[in-house]
N, C-alpha and C positions, 0 to 999 in steps of 0.2 A: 312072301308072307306079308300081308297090310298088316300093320301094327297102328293104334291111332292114338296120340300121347298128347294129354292133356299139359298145358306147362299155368304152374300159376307164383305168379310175384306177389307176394304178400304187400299191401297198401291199407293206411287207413281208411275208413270207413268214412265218406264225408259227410253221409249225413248223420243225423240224428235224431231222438225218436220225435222231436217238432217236424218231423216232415210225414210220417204216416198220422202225428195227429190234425195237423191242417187238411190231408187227403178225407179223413174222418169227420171232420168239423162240417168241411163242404158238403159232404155226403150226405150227413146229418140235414144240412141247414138245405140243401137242395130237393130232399126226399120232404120236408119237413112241409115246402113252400107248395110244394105240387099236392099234397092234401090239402093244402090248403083253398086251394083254388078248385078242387070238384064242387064245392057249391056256390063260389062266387065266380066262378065262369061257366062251368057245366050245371049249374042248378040242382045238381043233388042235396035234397033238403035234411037228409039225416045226416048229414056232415057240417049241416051249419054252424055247429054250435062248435067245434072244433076250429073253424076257420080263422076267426083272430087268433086264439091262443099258437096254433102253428104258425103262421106267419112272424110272430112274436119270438117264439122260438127261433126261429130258423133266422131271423135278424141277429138277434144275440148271441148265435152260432157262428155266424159269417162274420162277427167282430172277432172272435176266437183266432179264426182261420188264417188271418194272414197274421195276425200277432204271432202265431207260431213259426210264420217264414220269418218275420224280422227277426225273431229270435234265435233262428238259426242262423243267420248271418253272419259271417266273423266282423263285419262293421253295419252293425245295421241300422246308423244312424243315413246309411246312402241308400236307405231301400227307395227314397223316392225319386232314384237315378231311373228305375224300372217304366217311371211315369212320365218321360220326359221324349218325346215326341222323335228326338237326335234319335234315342238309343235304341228306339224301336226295331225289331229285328222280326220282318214280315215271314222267313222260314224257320222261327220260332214258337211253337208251343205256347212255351211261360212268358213273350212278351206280347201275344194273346192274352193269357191267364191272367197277367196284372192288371190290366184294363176292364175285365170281365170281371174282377174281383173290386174296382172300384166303382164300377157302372150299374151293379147286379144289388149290393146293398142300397144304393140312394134311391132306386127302383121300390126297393122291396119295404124301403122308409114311408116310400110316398102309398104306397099299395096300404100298407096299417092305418096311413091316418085315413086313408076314402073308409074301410072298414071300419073303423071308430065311430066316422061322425055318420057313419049308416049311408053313404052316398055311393047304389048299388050299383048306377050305370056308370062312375067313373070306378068304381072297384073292378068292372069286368072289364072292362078296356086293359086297365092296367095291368090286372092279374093275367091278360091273355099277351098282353107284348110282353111281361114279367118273366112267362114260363118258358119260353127259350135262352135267357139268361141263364136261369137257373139248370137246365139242360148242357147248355154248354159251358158254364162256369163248372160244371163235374167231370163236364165227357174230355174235355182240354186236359187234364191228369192223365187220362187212362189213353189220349195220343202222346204225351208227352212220353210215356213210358214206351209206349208200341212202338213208336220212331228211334229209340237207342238199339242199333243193329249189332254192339257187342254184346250183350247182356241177353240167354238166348232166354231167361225167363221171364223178361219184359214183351221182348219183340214177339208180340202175337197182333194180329188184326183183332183177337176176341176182348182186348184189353177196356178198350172204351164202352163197349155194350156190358161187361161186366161190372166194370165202377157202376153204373148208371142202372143196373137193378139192384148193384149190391146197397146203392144209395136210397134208395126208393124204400127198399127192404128196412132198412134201419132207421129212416123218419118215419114209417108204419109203426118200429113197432115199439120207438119215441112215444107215440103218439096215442096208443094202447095204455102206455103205464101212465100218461097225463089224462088222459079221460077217466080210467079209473079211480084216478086222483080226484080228481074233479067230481065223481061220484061220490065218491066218501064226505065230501064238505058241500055238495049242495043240494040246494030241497028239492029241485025239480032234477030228475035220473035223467040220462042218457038213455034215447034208445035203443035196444038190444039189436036192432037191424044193424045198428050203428060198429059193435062188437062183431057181428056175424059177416059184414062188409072186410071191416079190418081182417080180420082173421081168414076169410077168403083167399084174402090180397096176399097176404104171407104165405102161403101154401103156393101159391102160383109162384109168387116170386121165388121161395125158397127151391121149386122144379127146378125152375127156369138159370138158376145159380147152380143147381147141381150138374144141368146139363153143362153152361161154360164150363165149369172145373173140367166135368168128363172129356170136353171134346179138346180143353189146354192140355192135360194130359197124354190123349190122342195125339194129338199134333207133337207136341215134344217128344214125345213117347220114337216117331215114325221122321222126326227132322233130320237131326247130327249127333254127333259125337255130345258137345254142350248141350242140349239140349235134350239127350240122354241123362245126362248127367246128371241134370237139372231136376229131374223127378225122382232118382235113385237119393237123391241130398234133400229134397223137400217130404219125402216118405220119412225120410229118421230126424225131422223136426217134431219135436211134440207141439209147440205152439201152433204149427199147421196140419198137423194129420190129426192130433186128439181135440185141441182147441178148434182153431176154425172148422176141419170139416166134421168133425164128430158131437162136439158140444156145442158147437155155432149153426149148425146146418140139420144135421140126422136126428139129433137128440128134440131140439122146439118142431119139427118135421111130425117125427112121434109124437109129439103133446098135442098139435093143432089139427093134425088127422082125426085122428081118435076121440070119437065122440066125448065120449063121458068127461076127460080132460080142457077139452079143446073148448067146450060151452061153460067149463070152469074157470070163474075168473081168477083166484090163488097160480092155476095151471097156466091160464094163459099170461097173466103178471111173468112166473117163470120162465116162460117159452119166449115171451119179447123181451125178459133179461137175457138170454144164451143168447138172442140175434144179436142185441145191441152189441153184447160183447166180442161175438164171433166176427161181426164186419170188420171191428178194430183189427183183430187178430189179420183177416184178409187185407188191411193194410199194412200192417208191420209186414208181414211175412212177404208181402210181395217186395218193397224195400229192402228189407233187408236178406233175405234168401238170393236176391236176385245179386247182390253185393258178394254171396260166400260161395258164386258159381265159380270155378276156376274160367280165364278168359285163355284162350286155345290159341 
């Protein structure tokens, strides 16, 4: 008779919630940067007007982001041991990530000001070396997790393509509630191509996030033992079955489908509030869930 017995030793918890918010931050400020750049590298002209203020954002973002690693630090006056050429650790992830996190903002510095001062041919140069930064300054998270072979709700190969539309997904719909904004107080509107582009975008992406979930589940679902586990403990979270997939994913899904809703901008303000909130949620939860898995 196979019997198959989970064992687990209770440990604290080392991280803390500064670690799903930096994962968040990036996200933000990586989805943020890549709208930014369909008109000052792909020449989409209904997004021009979006293009500093995102960039802008997504600067501002990426100063957030590693503030919340220092912070989680137990000494984090030595974070800049990470920066130091000795320490560097080439089969490492995160001493990738630190370098990408100082190289990715000074970039994205110099990208505002050619945008500022209207100088279009050094904008696109910039903004086209820019966007693999930003690419890979989000997609190095979701390896950093894929690579921890105890943790079976990390270790998936879908980890990195998921951060990286979940990121996209959440500076879209950023970026929604800042044009809206921007309507309200200025005399010349935004336009509606401009809403009807955005809200496109979110419907794809949002698919395309439901399909990873379905096919993490699959996979877990058909792995081991842990990784059984993993999905029977992640279903009786509320923060992840009601929160991210149900109010973060199926619910703005519903509003942006649906005509009548979805050309409504009250509706659609709504529906880019459930994403912003729901990616958060898709970061806590993968952090922390992946922490309350028993290790076999």
């Amino acid at each position: 008779m196979e019997v198959t017995v989970l064992y687990n030793v209770p440990h604290e918890v080392p991280w803390k919630v500064f670690i799903p918010l930096y994962f968040y931050f990036t996200g933000l400020s990586a989805g943020s940067f890549i709208l930014s750049t369909l008109s000052t590298v792909l020449g989409i002209k209904r997004f021009k007007p979006m293009a500093l203020p995102a960039a802008i954002i997504s600067f501002v973002l990426l100063l957030l982001a590693p503030a919340c690693l220092i912070f989680d630090l137990q000494q984090p006056l030595r974070f800049w041991h990470t920066l130091v050429p000795e320490y560097f650790n080439p089969t490492s992830a995160l001493s990738y990530g630190s370098w990408l996190l100082t190289l990715y903002p000074i970039a994205n510095l110099v990208y505002i000001y050619f945008i500022f001062v209207k100088n279009d041919r050094a904008t696109k140069i910039l903004g086209t070396m820019t966007v693999p930064l930003a690419i890979f300054v989000h997609a190095y998270t979701g390896f950093a997790f894929a690579l921890v072979r105890a943790r079976a709700w990390w270790h998936s190969a879908l980890m990195p393509g998921f951060f990286l539309t979940s990121a996209l997904l959440s500076g879209i719909a950023l970026l929604v509630i800042v044009a809206l904004i921007m309507d309200r107080f200025r005399a010349e509107k935004l336009e509606l191509d401009l809403y009807k582009s955005l809200r496109l975008m979110m419907i794809g992406i949002l698919l395309m996030d439901l399909f990873w979930t379905g096919s993490f589940w699959l996979t877990l679902l058909v792995s081991n033992a842990d990784g059984h586990a993993s999905i029977l403990l992640a279903l009786h979270e509320k923060f992840y079955l009601w929160g991210e997939i149900f109010a973060g994913m199926l619910v703005p899904l519903g509003i942006l489908v649906y005509p009548r809703t979805g050309k409504n901008r009250m509706w659609l303000s709504l529906a880019s509030i459930l994403i912003i909130c729901g990616v958060f949620l898709m970061r806590y939860s993968v952090v922390f869930i992946g922490f309350d898995i028993p290790l076999s």
